[in-house]
VEXTOR-656947 format. One record per atom (N, C-alpha, C, CB): residue number from 1; residue in one letter; x, y, z. Coordinates in Angstrom, 2 decimals. Each point is the difference from the previous one (the first is absolute). Glycine has a CB too. Example, Ala and Ser with C-alpha at 12.3 -4.5 7.8 and 13.67 -1.06 7.14 Angstrom:
BEGIN
[pt 1, A, [13.19, -5.69, 7.80]]
[pt 1, A, [-0.89, 1.19, 0.00]]
[pt 1, A, [0.90, 1.20, 0.00]]
[pt 1, A, [-1.89, -1.17, 1.25]]
[pt 2, S, [1.54, 2.22, -1.97]]
[pt 2, S, [0.82, 1.19, 0.06]]
[pt 2, S, [-0.77, 1.09, 0.73]]
[pt 2, S, [1.18, -0.63, -2.15]]
END
This chain:
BEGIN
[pt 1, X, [80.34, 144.42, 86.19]]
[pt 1, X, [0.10, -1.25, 0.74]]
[pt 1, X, [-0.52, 0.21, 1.43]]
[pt 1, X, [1.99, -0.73, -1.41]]
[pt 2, X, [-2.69, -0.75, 2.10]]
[pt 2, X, [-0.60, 0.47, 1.28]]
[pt 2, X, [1.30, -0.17, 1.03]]
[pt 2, X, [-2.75, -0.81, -0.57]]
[pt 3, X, [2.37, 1.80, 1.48]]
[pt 3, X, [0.81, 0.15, 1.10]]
[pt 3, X, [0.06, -1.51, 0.99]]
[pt 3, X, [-0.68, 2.84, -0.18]]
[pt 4, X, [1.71, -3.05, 0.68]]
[pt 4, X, [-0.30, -1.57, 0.94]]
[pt 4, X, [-0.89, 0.53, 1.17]]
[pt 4, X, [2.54, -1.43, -0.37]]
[pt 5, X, [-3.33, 2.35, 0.47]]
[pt 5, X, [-0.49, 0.26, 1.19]]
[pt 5, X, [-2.14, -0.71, -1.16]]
[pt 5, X, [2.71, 3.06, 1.92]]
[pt 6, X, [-2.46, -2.26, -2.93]]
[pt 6, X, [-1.18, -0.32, -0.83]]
[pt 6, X, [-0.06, -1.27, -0.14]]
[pt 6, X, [0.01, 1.84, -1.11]]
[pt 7, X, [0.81, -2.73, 0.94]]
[pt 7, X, [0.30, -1.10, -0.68]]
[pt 7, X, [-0.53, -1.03, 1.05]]
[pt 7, X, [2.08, 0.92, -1.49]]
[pt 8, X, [-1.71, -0.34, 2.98]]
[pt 8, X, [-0.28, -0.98, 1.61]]
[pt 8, X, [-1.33, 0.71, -0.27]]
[pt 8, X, [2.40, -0.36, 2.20]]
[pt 9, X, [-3.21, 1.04, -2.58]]
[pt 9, X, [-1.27, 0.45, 0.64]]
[pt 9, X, [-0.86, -0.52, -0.42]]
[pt 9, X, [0.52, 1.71, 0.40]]
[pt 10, X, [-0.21, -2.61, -1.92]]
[pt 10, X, [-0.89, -0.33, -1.39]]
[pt 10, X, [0.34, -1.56, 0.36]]
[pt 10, X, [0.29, 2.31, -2.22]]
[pt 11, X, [0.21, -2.95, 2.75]]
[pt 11, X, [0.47, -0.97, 0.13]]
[pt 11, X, [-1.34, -0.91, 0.80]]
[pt 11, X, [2.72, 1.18, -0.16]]
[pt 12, X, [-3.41, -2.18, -0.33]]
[pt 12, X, [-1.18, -0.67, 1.07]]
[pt 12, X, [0.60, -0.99, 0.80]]
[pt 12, X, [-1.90, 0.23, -1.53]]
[pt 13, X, [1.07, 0.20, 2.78]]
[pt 13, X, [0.57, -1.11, 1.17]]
[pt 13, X, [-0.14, -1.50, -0.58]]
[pt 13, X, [-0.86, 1.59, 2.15]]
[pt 14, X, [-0.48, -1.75, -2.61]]
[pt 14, X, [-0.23, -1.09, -0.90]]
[pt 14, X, [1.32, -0.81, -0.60]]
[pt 14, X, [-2.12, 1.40, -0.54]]
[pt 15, X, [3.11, -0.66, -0.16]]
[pt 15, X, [0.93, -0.75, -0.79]]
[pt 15, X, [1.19, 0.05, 0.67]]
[pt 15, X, [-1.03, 0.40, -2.02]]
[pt 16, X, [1.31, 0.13, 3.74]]
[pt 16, X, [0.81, -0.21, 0.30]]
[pt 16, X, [-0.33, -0.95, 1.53]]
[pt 16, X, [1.00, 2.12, -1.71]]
[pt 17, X, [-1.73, -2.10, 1.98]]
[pt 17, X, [-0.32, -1.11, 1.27]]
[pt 17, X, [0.05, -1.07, -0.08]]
[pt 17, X, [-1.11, 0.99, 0.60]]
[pt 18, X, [0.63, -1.64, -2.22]]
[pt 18, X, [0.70, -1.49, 0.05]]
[pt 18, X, [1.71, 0.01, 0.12]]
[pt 18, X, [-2.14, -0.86, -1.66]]
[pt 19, X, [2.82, 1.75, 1.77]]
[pt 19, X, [1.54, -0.17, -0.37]]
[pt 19, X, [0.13, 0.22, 1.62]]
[pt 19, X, [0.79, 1.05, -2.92]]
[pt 20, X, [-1.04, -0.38, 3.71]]
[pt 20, X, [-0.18, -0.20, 1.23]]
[pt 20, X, [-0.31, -0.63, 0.60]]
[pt 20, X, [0.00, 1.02, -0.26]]
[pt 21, X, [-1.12, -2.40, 0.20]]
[pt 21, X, [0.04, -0.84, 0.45]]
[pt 21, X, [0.53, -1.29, -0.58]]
[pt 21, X, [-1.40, 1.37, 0.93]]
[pt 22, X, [1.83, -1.41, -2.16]]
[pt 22, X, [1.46, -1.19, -0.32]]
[pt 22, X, [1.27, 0.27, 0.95]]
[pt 22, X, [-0.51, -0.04, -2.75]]
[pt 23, X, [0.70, 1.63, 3.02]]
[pt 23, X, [1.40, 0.26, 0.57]]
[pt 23, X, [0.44, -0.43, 1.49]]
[pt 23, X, [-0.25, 1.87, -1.56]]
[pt 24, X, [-1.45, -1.79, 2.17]]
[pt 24, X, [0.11, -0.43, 1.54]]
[pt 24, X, [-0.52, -1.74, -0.13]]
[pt 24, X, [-0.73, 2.89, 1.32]]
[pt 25, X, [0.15, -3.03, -1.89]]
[pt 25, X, [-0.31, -2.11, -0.38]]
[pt 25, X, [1.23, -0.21, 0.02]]
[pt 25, X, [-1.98, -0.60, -1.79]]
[pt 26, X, [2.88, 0.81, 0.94]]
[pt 26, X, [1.30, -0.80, -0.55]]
[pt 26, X, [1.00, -0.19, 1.00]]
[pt 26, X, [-0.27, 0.93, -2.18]]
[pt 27, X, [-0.33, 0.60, 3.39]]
[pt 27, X, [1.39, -0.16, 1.14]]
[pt 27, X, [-0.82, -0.66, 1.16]]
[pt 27, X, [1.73, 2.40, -0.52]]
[pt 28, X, [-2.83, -3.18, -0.14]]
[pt 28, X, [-0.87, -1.24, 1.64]]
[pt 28, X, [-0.71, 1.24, 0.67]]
[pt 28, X, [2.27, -2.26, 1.04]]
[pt 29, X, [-2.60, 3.78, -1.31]]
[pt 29, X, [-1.23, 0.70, 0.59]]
[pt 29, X, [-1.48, -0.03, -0.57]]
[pt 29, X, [1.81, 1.38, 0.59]]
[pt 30, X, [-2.70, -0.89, 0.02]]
[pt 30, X, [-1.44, -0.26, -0.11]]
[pt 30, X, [-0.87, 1.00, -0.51]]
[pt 30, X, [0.37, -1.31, 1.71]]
[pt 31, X, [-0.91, 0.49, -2.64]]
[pt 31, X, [-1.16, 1.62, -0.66]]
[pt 31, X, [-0.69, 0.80, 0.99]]
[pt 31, X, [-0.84, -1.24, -2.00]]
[pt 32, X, [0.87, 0.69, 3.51]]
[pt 32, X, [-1.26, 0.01, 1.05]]
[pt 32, X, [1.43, 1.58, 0.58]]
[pt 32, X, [-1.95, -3.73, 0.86]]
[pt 33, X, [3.20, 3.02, -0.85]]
[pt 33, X, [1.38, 0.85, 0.36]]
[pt 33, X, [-0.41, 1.54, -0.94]]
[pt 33, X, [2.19, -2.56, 0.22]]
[pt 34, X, [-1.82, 2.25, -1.23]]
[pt 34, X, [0.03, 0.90, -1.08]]
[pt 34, X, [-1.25, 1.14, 0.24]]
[pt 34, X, [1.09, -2.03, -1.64]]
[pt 35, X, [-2.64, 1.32, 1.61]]
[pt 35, X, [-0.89, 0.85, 0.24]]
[pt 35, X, [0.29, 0.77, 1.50]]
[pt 35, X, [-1.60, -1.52, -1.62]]
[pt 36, X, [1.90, 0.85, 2.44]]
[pt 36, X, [0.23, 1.23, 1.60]]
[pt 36, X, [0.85, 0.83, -0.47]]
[pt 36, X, [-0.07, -1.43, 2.13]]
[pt 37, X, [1.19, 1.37, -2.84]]
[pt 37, X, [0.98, 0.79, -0.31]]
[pt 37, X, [-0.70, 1.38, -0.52]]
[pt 37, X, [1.61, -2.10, -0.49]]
[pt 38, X, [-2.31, 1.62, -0.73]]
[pt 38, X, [-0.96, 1.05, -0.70]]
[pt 38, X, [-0.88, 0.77, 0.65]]
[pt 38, X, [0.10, -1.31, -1.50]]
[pt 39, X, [-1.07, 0.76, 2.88]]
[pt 39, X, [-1.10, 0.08, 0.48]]
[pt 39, X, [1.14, 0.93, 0.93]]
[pt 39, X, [-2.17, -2.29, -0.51]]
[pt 40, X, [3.13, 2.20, 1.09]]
[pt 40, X, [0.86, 0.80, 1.01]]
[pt 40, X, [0.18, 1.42, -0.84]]
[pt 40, X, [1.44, -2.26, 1.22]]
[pt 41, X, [-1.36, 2.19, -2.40]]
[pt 41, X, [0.55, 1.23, -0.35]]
[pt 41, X, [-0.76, 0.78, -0.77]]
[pt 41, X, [1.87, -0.91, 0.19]]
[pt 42, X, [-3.31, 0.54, -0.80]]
[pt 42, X, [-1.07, 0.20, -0.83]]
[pt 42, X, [-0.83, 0.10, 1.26]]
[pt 42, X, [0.47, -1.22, -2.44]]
[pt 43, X, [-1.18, 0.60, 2.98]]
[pt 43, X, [-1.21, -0.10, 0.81]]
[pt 43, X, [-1.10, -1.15, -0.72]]
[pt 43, X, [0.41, 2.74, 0.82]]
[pt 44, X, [0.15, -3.30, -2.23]]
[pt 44, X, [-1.07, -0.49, -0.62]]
[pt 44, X, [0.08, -1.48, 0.69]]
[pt 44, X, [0.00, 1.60, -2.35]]
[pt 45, X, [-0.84, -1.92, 2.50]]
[pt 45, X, [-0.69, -1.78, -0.08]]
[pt 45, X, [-0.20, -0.74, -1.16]]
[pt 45, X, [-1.25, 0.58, 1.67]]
[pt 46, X, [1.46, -1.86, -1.23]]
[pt 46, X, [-0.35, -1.17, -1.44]]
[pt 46, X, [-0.59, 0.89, -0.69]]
[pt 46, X, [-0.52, -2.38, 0.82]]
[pt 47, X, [-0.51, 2.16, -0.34]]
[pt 47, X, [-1.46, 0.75, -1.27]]
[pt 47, X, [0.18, 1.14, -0.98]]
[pt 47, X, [-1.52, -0.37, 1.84]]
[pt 48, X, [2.42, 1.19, -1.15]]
[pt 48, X, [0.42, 1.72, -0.54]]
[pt 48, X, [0.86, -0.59, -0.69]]
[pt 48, X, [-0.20, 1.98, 1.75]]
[pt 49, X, [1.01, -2.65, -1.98]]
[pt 49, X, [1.31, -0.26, -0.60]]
[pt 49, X, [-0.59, -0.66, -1.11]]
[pt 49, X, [1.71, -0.19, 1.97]]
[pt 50, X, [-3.06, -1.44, -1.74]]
[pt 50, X, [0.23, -0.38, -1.36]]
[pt 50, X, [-0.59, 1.46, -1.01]]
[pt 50, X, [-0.33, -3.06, 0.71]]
[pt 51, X, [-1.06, 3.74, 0.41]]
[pt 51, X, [-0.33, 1.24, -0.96]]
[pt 51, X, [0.64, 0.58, -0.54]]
[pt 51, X, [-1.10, 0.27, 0.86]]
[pt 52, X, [2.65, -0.10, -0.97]]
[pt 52, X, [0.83, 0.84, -0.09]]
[pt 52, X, [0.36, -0.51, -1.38]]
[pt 52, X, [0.62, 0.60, 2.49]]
[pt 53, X, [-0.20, -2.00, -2.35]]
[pt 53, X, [0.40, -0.80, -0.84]]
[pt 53, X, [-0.89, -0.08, -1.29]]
[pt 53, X, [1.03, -1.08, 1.94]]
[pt 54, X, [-1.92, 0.73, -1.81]]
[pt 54, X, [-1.04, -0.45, -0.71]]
[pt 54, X, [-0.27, 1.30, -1.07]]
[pt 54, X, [-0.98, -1.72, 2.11]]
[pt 55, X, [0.97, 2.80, -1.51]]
[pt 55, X, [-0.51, 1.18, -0.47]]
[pt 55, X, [1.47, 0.82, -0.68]]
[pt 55, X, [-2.31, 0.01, 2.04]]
[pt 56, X, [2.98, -0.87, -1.86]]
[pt 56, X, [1.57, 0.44, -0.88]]
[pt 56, X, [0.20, 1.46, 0.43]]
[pt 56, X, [-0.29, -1.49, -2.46]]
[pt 57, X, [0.02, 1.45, 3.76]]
[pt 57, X, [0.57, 1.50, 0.11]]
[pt 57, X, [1.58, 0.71, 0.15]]
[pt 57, X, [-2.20, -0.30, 0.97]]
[pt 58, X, [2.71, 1.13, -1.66]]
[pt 58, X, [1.31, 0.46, 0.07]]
[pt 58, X, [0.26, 0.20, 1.34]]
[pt 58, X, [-0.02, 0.96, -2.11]]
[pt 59, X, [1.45, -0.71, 2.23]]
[pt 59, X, [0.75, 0.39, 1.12]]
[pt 59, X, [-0.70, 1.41, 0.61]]
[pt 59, X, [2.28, -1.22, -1.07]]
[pt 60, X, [-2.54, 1.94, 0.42]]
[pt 60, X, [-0.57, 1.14, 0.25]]
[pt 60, X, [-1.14, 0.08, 0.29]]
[pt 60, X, [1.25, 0.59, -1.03]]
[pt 61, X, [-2.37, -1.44, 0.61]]
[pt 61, X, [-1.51, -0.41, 0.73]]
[pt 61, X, [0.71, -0.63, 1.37]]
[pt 61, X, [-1.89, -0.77, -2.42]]
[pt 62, X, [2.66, -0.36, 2.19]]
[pt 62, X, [0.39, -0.77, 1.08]]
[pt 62, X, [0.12, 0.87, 1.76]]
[pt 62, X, [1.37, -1.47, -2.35]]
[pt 63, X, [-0.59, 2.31, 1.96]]
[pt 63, X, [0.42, 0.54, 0.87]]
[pt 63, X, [-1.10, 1.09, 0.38]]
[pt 63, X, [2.36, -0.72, -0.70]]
[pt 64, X, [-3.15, 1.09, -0.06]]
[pt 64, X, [-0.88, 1.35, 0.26]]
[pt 64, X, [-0.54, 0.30, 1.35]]
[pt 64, X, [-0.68, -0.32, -2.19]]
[pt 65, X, [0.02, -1.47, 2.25]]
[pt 65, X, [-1.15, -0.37, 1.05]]
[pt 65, X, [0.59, -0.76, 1.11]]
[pt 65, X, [-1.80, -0.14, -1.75]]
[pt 66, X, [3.46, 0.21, 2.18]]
[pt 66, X, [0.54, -0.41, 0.55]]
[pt 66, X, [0.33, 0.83, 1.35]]
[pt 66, X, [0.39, -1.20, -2.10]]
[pt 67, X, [-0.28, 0.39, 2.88]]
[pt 67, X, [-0.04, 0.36, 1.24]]
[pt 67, X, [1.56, -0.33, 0.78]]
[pt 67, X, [-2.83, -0.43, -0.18]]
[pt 68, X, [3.84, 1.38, -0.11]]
[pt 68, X, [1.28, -0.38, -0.03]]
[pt 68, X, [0.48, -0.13, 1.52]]
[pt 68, X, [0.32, 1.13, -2.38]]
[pt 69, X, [-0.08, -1.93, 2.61]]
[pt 69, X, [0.53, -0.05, 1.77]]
[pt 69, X, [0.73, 0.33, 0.31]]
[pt 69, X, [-0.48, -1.21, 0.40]]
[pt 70, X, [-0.04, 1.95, 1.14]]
[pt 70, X, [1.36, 1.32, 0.24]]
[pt 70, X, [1.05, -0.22, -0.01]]
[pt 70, X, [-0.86, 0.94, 1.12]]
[pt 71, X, [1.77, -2.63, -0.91]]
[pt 71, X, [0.81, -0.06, 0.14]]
[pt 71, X, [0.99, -0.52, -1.57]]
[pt 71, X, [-1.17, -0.07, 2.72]]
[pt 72, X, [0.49, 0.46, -3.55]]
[pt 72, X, [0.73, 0.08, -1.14]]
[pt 72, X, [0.87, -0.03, -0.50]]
[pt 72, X, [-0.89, 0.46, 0.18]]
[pt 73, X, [0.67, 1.03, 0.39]]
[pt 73, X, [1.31, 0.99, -0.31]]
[pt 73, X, [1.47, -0.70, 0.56]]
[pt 73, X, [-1.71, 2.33, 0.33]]
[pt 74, X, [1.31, -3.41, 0.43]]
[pt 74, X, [1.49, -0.50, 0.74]]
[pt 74, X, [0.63, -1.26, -0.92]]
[pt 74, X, [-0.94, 0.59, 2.74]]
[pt 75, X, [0.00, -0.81, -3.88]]
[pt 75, X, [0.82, -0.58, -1.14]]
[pt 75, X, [1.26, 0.33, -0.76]]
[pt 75, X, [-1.96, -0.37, -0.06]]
[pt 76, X, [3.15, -0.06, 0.28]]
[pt 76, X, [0.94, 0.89, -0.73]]
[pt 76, X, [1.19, -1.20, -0.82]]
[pt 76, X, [-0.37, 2.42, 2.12]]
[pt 77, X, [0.75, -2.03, -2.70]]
[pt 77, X, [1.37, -1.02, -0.65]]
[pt 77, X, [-0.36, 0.41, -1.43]]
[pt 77, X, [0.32, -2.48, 1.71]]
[pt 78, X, [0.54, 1.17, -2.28]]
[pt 78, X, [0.07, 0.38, -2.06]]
[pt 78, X, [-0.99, -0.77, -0.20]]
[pt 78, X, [2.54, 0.19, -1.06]]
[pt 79, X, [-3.34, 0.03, 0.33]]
[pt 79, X, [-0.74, -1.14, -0.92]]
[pt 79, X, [-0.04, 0.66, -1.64]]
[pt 79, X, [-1.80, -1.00, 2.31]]
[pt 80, X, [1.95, 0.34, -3.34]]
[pt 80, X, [0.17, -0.07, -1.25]]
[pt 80, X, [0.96, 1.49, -0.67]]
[pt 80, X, [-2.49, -1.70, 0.14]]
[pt 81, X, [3.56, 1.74, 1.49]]
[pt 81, X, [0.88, 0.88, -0.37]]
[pt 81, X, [-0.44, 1.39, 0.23]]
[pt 81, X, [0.75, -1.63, -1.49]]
[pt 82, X, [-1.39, 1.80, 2.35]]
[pt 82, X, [-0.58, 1.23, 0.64]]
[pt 82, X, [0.17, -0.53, 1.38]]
[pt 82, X, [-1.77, 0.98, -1.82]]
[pt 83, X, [2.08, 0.19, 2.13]]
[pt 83, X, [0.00, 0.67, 1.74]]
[pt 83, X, [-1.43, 0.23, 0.60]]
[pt 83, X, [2.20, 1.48, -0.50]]
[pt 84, X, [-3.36, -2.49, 0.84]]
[pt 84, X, [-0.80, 0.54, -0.10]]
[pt 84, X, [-0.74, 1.15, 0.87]]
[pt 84, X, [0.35, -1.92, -1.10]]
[pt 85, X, [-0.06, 1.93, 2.66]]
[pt 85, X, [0.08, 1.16, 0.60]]
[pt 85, X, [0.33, 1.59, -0.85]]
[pt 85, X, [0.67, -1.94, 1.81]]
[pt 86, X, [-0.06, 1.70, -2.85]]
[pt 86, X, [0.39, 1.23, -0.64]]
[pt 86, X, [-0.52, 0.14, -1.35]]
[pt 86, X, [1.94, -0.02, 1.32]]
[pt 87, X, [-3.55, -0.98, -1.83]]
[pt 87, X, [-0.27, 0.30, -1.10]]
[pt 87, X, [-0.75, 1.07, 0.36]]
[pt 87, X, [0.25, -2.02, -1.13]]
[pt 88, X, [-0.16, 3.07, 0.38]]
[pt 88, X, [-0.94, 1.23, 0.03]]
[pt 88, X, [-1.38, 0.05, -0.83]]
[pt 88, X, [2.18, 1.09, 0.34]]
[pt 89, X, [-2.64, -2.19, -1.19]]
[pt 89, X, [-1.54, -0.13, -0.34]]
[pt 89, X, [-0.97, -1.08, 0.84]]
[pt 89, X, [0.90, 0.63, -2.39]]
[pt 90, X, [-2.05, -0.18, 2.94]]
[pt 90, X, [-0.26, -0.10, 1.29]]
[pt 90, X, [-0.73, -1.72, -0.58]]
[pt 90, X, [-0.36, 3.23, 1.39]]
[pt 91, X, [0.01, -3.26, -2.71]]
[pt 91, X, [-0.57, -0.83, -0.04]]
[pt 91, X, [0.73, -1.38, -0.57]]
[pt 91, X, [-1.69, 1.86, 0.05]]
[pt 92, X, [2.99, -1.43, -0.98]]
[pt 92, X, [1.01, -0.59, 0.08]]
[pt 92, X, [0.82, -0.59, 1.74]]
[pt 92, X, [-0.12, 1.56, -2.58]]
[pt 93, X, [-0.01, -0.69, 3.13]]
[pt 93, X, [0.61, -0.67, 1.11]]
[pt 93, X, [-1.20, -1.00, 0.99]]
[pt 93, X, [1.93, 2.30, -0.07]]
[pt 94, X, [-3.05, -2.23, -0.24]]
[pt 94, X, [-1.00, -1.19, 0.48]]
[pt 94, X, [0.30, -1.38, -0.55]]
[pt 94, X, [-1.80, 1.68, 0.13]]
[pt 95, X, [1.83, -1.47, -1.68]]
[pt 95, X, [0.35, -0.87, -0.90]]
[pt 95, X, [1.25, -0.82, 0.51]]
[pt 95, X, [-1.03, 1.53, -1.76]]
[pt 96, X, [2.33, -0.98, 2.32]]
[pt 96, X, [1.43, -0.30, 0.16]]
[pt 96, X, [-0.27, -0.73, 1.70]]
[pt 96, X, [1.46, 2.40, -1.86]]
[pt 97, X, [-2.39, -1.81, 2.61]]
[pt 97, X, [-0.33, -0.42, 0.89]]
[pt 97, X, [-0.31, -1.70, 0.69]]
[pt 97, X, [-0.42, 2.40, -0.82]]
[pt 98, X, [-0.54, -2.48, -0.49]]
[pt 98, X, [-0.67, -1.08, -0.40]]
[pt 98, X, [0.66, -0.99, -0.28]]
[pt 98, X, [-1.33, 1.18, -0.60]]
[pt 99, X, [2.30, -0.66, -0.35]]
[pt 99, X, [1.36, -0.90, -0.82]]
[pt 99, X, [0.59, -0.66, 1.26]]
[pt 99, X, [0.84, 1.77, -2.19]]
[pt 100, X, [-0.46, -0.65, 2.92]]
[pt 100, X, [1.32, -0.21, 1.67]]
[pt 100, X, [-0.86, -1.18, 0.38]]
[pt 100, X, [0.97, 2.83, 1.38]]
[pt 101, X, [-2.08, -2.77, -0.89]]
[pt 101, X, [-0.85, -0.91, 0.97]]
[pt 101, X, [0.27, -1.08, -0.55]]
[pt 101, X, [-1.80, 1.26, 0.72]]
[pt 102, X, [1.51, -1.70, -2.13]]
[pt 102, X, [-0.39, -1.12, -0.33]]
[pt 102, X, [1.83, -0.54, -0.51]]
[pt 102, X, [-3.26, 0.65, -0.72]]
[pt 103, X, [3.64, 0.06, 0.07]]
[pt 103, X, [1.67, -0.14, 0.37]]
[pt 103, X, [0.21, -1.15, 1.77]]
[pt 103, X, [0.54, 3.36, -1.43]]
[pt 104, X, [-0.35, -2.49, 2.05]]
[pt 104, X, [0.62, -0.47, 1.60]]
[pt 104, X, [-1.26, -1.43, -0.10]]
[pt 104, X, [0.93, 3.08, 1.93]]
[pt 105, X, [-2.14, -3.04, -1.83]]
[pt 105, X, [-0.80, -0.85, 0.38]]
[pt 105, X, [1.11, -1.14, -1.13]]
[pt 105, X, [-2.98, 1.57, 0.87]]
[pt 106, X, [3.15, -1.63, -1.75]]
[pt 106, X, [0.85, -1.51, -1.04]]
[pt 106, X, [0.82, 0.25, 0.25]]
[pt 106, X, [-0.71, -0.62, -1.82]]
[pt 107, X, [1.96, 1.61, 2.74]]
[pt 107, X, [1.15, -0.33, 0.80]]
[pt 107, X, [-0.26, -0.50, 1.02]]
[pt 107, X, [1.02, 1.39, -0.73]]
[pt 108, X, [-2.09, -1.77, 1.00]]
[pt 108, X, [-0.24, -0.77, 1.41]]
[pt 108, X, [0.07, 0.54, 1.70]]
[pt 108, X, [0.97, -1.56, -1.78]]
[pt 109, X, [-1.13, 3.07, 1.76]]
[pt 109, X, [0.13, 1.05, 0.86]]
[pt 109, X, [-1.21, -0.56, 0.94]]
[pt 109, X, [1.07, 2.14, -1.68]]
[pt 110, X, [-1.14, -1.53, 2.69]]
[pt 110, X, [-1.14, -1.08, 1.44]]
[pt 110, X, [-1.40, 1.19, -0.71]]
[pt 110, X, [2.05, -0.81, 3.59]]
[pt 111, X, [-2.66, 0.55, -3.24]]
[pt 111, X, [-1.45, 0.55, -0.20]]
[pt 111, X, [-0.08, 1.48, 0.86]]
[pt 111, X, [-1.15, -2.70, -0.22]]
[pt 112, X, [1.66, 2.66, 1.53]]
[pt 112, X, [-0.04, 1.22, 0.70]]
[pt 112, X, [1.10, 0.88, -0.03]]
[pt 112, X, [-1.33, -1.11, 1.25]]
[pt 113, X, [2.49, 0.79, -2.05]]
[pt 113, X, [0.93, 0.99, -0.88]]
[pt 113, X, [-0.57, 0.35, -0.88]]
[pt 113, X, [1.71, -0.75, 0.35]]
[pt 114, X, [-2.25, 0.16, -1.44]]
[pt 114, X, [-0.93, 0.26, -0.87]]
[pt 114, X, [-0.91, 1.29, -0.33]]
[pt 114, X, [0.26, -2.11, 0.58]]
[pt 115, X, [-1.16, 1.82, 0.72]]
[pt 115, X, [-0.94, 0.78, 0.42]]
[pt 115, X, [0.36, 1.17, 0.73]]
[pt 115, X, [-1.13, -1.84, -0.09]]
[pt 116, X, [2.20, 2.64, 0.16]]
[pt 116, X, [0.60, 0.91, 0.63]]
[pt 116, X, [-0.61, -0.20, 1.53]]
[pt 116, X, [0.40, 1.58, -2.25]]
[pt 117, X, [-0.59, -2.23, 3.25]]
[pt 117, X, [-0.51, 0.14, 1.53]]
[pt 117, X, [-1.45, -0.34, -0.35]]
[pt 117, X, [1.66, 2.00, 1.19]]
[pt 118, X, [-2.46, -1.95, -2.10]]
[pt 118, X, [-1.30, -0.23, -0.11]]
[pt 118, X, [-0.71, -0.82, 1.28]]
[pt 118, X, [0.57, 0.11, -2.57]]
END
């Protein structure tokens, strides 16, 4: 059986970004919201993202060509029952990262909490 670390790596951004942007629509935030969120913590732009999309790339392409912002690492709390400051697979914890952001962004958190000081 695959490990949940295999399981987040095989996983395409493709089939989980529409569920990310129903989660922040439903709480009155903005796809335009959602993409800075991404673009803050990826480096990617519209364009890179639909490429991303389009080209069904896994979590693990996703992240390859990513340009993780230094202030990252200052993401911390539970999301889907992980500690994520304390996941120890590096690419799993980008993944959990991602989750946090777009999490707080449909709790309705201000944009520059969000963005760790960005």
């Amino acid at each position: 059986m695959k490990s949940h670390d295999e399981r987040m790596a095989n996983i395409t951004f493709a089939s989980v970004y529409p569920h990310y942007l129903a989660k922040v629509e439903k709480k009155g935030r903005t796809k335009e919201e959602l993409h800075r969120v991404i673009e803050w913590l990826t480096g990617y732009n519209d364009e890179k993202l639909q490429q991303l999309i389009t080209a069904k790339a896994t979590f693990e392409d996703f992240f390859k060509d990513a340009a993780l912002h230094p202030n990252s690492n200052l993401i911390t709390g539970v999301i889907c029952g992980y500690r994520v400051e304390e996941i120890e697979n590096p690419l799993t914890q980008k993944v959990r990262y991602l989750d946090k952001l777009v999490d707080e962004l449909a709790k309705g958190r201000k944009m520059e909490k969000i963005l760790r000081g960005a």
